[in-house]
C-alpha positions as CSV (number, residue, x, y, z in Angstrom):
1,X,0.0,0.0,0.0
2,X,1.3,3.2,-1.0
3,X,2.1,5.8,1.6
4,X,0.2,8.7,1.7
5,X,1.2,11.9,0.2
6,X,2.5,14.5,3.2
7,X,3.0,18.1,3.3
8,X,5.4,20.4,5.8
9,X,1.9,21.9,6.5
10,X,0.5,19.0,7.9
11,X,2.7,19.3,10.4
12,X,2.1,23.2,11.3
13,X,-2.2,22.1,10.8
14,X,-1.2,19.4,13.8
15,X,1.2,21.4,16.0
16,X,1.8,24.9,14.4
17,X,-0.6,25.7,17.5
18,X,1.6,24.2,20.5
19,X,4.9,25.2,18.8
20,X,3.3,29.1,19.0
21,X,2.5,28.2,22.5
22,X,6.0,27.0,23.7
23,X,7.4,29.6,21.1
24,X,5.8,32.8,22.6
25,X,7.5,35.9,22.2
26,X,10.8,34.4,20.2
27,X,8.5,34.1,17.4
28,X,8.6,36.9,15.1
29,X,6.4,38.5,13.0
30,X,8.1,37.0,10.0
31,X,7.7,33.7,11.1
32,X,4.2,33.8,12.1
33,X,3.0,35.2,9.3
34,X,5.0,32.3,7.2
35,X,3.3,29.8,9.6
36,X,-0.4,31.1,8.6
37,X,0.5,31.2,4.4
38,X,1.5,27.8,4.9
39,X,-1.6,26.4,7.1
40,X,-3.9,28.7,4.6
41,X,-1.9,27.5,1.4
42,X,-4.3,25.1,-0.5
43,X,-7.5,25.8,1.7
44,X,-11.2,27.3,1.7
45,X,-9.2,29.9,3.5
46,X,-7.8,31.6,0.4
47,X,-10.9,31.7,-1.8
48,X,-10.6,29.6,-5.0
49,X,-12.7,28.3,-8.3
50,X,-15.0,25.2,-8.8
51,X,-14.4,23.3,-12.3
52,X,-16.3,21.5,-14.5
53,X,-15.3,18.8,-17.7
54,X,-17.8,20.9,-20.8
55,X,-17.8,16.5,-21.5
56,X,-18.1,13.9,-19.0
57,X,-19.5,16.3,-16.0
58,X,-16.8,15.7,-14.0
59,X,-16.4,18.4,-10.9
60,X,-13.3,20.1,-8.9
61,X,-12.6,22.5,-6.3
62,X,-9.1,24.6,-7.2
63,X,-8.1,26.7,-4.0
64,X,-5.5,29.1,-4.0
65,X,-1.7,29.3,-3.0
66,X,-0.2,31.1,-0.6
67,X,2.0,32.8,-3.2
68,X,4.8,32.4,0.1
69,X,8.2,32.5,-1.2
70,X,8.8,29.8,2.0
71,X,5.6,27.3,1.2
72,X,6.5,24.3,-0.7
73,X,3.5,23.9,-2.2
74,X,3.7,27.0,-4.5
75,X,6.9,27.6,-6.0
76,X,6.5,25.2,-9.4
77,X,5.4,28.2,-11.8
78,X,7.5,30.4,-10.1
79,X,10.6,28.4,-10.8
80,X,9.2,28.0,-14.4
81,X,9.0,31.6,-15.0
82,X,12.6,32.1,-13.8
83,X,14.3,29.4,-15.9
84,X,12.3,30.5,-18.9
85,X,13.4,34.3,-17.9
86,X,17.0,32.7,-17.9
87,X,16.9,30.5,-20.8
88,X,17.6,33.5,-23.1
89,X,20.6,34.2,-21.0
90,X,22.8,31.0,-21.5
91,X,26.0,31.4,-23.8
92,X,27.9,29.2,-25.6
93,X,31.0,29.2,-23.6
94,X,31.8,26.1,-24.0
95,X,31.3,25.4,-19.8
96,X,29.7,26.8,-17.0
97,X,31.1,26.9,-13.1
98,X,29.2,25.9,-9.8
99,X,31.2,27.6,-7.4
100,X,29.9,27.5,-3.6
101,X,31.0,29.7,-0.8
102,X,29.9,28.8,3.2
103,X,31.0,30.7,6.2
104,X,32.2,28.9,9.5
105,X,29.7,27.9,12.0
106,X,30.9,30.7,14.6
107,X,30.1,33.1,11.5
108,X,26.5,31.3,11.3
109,X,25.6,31.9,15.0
110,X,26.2,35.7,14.5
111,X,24.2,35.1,10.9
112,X,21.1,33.5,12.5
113,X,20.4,36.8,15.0
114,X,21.4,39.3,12.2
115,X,19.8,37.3,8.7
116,X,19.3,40.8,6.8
117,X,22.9,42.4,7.7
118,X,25.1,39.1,7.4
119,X,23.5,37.2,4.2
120,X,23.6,40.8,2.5
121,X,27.8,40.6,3.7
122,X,27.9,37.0,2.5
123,X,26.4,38.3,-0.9
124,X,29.0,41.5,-1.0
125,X,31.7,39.3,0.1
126,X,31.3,36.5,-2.4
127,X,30.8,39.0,-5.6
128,X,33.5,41.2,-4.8
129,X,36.0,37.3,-4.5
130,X,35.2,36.3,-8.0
131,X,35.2,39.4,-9.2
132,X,38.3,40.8,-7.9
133,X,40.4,37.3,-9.0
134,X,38.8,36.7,-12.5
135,X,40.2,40.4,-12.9
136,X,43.3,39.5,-12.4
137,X,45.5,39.0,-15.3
138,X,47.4,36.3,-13.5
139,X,44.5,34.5,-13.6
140,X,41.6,35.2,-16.2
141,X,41.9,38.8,-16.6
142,X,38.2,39.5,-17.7
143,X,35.0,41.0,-16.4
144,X,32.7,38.1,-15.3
145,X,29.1,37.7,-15.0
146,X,26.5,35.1,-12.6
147,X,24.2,35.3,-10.6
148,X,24.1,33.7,-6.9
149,X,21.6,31.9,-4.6
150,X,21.3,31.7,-1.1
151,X,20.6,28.4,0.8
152,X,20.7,29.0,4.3
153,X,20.0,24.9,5.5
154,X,21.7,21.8,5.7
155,X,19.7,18.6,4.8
156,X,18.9,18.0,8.4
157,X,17.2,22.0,8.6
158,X,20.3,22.9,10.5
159,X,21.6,27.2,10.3
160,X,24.0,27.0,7.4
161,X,24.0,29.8,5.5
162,X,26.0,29.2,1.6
163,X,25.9,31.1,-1.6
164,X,25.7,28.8,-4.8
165,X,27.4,30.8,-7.8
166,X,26.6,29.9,-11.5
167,X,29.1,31.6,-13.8
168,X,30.1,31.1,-17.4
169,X,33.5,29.5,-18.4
170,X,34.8,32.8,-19.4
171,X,34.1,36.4,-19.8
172,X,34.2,39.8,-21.4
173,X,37.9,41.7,-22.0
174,X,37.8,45.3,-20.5
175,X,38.2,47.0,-23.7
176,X,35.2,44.9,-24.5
177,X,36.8,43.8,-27.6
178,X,37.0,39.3,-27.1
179,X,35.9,37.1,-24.7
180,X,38.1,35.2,-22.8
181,X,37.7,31.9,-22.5
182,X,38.6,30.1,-19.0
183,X,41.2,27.0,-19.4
184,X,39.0,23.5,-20.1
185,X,37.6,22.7,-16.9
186,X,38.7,25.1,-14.3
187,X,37.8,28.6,-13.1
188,X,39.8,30.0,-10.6
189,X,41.9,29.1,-7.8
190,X,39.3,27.8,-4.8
191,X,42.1,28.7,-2.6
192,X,42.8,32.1,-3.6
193,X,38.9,32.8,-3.5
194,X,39.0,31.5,0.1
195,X,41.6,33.7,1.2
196,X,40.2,36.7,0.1
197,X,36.5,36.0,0.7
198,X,37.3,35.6,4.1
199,X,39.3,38.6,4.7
200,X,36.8,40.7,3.0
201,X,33.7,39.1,5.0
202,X,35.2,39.5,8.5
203,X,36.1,43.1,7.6
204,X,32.7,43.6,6.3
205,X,31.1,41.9,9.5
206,X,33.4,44.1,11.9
207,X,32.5,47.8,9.9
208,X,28.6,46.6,10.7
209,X,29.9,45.7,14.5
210,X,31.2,49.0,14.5
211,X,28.2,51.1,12.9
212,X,26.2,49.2,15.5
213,X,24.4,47.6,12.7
214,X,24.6,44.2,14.1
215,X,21.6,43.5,17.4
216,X,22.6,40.4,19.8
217,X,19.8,39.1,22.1
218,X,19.1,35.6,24.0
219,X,22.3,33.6,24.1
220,X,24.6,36.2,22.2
221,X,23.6,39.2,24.0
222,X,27.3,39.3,25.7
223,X,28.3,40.1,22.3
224,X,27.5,43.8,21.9
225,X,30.9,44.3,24.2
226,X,34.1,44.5,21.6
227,X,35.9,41.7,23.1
228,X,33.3,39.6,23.6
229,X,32.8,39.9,19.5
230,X,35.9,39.2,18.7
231,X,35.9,35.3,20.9
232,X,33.7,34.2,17.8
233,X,35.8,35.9,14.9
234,X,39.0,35.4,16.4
235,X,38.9,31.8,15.4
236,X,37.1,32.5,12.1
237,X,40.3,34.2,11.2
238,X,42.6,31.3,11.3
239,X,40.8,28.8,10.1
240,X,40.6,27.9,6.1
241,X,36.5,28.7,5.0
242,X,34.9,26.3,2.4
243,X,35.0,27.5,-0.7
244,X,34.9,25.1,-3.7
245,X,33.7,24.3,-7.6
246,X,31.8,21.7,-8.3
247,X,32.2,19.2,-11.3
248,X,31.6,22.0,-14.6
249,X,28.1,21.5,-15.8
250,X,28.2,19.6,-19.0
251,X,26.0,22.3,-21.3
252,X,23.5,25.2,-21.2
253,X,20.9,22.4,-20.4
254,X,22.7,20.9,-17.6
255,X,22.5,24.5,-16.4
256,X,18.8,25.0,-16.7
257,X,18.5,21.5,-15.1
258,X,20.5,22.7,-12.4
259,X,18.5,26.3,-11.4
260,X,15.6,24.4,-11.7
261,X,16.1,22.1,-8.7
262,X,18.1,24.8,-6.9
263,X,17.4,28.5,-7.4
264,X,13.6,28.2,-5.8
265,X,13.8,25.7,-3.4
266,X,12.8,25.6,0.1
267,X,14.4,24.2,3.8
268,X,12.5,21.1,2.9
269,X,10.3,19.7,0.1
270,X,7.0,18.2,0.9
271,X,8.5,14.9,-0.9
272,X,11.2,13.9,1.9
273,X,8.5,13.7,4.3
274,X,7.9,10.1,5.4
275,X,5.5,10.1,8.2
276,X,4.0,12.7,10.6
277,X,2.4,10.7,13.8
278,X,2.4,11.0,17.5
279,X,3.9,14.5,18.1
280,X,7.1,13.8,15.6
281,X,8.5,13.7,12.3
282,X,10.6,11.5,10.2
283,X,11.9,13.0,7.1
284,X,14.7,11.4,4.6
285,X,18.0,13.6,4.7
286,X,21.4,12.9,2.7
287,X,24.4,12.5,5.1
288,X,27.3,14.4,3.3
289,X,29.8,13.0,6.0
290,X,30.3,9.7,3.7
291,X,33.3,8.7,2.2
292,X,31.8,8.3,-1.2
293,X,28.1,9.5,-2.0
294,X,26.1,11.1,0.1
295,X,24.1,8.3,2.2
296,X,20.2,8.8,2.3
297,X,19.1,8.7,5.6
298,X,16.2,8.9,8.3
299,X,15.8,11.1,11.0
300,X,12.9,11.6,13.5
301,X,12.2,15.1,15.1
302,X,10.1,16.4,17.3
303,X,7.1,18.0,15.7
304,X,8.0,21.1,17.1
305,X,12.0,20.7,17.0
306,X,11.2,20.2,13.2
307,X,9.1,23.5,12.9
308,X,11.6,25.3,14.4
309,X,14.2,24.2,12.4
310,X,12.1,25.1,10.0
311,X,11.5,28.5,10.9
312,X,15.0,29.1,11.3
313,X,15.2,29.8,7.1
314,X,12.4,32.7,7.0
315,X,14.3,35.5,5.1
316,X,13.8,39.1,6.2
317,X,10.7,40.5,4.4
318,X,12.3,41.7,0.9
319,X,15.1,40.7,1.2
320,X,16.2,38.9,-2.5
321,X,17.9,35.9,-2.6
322,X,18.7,35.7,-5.6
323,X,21.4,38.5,-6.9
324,X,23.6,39.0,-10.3
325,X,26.6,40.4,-10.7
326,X,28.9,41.6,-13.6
327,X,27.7,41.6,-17.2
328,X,24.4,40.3,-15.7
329,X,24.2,42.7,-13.6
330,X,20.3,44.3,-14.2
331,X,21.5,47.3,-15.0
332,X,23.9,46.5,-18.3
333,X,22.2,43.0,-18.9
334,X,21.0,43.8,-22.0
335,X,23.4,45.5,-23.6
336,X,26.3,43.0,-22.0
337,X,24.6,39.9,-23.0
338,X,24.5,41.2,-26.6
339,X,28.2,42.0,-27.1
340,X,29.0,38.3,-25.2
341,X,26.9,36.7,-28.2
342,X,28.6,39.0,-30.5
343,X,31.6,37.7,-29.9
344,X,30.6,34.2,-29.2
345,X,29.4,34.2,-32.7
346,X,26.0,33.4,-31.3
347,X,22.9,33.5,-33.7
348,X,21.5,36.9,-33.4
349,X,18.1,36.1,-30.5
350,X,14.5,35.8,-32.1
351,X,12.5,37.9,-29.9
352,X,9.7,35.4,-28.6
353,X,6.1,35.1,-29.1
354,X,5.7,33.1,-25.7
355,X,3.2,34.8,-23.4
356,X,1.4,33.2,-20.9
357,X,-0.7,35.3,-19.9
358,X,-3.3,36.5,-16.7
359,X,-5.1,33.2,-16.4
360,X,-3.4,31.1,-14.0
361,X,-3.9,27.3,-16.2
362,X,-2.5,29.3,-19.5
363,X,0.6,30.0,-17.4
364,X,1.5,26.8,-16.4
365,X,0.7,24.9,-19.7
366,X,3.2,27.2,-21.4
367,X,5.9,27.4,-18.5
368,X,5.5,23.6,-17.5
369,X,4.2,22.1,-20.6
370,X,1.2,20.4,-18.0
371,X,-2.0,21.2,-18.6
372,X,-4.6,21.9,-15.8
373,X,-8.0,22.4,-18.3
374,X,-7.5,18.8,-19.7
375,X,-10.1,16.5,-17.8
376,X,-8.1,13.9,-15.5
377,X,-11.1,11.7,-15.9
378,X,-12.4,11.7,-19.8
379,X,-9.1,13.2,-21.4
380,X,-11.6,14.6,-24.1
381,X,-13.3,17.4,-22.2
382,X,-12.3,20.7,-21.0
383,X,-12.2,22.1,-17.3
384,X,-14.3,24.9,-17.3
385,X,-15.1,27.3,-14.4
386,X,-18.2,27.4,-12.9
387,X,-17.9,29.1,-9.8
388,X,-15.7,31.7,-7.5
389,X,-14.8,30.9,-4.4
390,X,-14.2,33.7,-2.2
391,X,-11.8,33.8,0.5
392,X,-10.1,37.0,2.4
393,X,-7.5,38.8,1.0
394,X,-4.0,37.4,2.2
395,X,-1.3,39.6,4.1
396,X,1.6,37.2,4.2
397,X,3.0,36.7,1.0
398,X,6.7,37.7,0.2
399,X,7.4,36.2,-3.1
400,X,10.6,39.1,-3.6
């Protein structure tokens, strides 16, 4: 007998109200407000449509997402959007880098109690690395372009804030005249990167300690003295921080393969849930620790240990997570992109017809190639509405 399908918000429809209880104050606004999109998501509570096949009869209710940039229940046509937005983008370069950059644990602790201030160093920090050493002659000695992603989990919904960097094998000479190709499969020095990203993060990270940008409360609050700041970062100094490039993606289409697990995903999909019983929650998690392959593995939480954990990864409202840099910057995109094809010797672009539309079902047909009006039941009729379901206006989405 197949198991049956589970969603993160069963778990806040079961106990969402005792982890509020035991939560109290400590939960912010933020949070509670990503607690309620995700109980509402999918519900009566949103307002939706009632559809019916023009064929065999055949009736459905439709209620509406959350539109929450943290539910995992609604980011499918948002991700389709994106990597249809970026599809034009892709160059032939020949390959494309997946370079990762991760701060220490001691960093992460200051990170979790400062999210807006420290992820927006992490970004600065990690632009200004590849920038500054794929300038350098000695190395590639062009102007680069990507764009990065922040994941601030682990597999077990841990605090570990990373950037992943996607950046073409190459880049634009400053007279703007050729691109500059980087050797066959490698980018630039991970340890060089290192080095630098971590001296220009910890001086980033004191300047905000200094312009008393940074708040400490709880468990940290010892912190807002000088020297008690600096028994965190003193350590951070000496040791080596992660980062590294993974294998070179293959093609443009390993790309788009790639941003399409990656770029929209949240702390945990509704698919690694395996049961949600008796006040806990077992979910499958890949152990990175191994030798060889990441192991897939169980573990079993506390309901409310697992909605804190979960909680943990609610970005600031606003706050963008996903950030481009160089000649894909938003500002010279357009004009960038065009001179990089130029000198690719790229095909000149056809300007698309594609629109999808208002209408929700027209969207994701085109985006997703899946079709919601098809009947499930008679495959010959069309879903037609036949009623509005009306439901209050929501106040929590944050789809920036």
């Amino acid at each position: 007998m197949d198991r049956p399908t589970l969603a993160v918000a069963d778990v806040f429809h079961r106990y969402g109200d005792l982890y509020r209880a035991q939560a109290g104050p400590s939960l912010s606004t933020a949070q509670r407000h990503v607690m309620t999109a995700i109980e509402q998501c999918r519900t009566a509570a949103l307002g939706g449509h009632v559809e019916q096949c023009d064929c065999c009869g055949h009736t459905r209710v439709w209620y509406n997402s959350c539109a929450n940039r943290h539910c995992p229940s609604g980011q499918s046509l948002t991700r389709a959007a994106w990597i249809e937005a970026r599809h034009a983008e892709l160059l032939d370069c020949g390959e494309y880098f997946h370079v990762v950059f991760t701060v220490p644990d001691q960093i992460a602790v200051i990170a979790a109690q400062n999210k807006a201030v420290a992820y927006g160093l992490l970004f600065r920090a990690a632009a200004e690395t590849l920038r500054t050493i794929a300038a350098d002659p000695r190395h590639l000695g062009a102007e680069i372009g990507f764009f990065a992603v922040l994941h601030t989990w682990g597999s077990t919904l841990v605090h570990h804030p990373h950037l992943h960097c996607v950046v073409p094998g190459g880049g634009l000479s400053f007279d703007g005249t050729r691109w500059i190709a980087c050797r066959p499969g490698f980018f630039l020095p991970v340890r060089v990167l290192s080095r630098l990203f971590r001296r220009l993060f910890l001086t980033y990270l004191q300047d905000a300690f200094a312009a008393g940008t940074l708040r400490f409360g709880a468990s940290l609050a010892a912190l807002t003295d000088p020297q008690a700041f600096a028994t965190p970062v003193a350590p951070a100094r000496r040791i080596d921080w992660v980062v590294y490039a993974k294998r070179p993606f293959a093609g443009p289409q390993q790309v788009l393969d790639y941003v399409g697990r990656y770029t929209h995903r949240v702390a945990i999909s509704n698919e690694r849930l395996l049961d949600v019983e008796g006040g806990h929650v077992r979910f499958r998690y890949k152990d990175y620790r191994a030798d060889s392959a990441p192991e897939v593995k169980t573990m079993t939480l506390l309901a409310t240990e697992f909605i804190r954990r979960f909680l943990l990864h609610v970005l600031p409202a606003g706050f963008h997570r996903i950030r481009y840099y160089g000649f894909l910057g938003n500002c010279v995109r357009r004009e960038k992109l065009a001179l990089c094809r130029h000198l690719l010797h790229m095909p000149a672009q056809v300007p698309t017809d594609k629109c999808p539309g208002t209408d929700y079902r027209d969207r994701c047909e085109v985006l997703t190639g899946v079709s919601l009006r098809a009947c499930p039941i008679c495959a010959e009729g069309q879903m037609r509405v036949i009623e509005h379901l009306v439901g209050p206006r929501p106040t929590f989405s944050d789809t920036s």
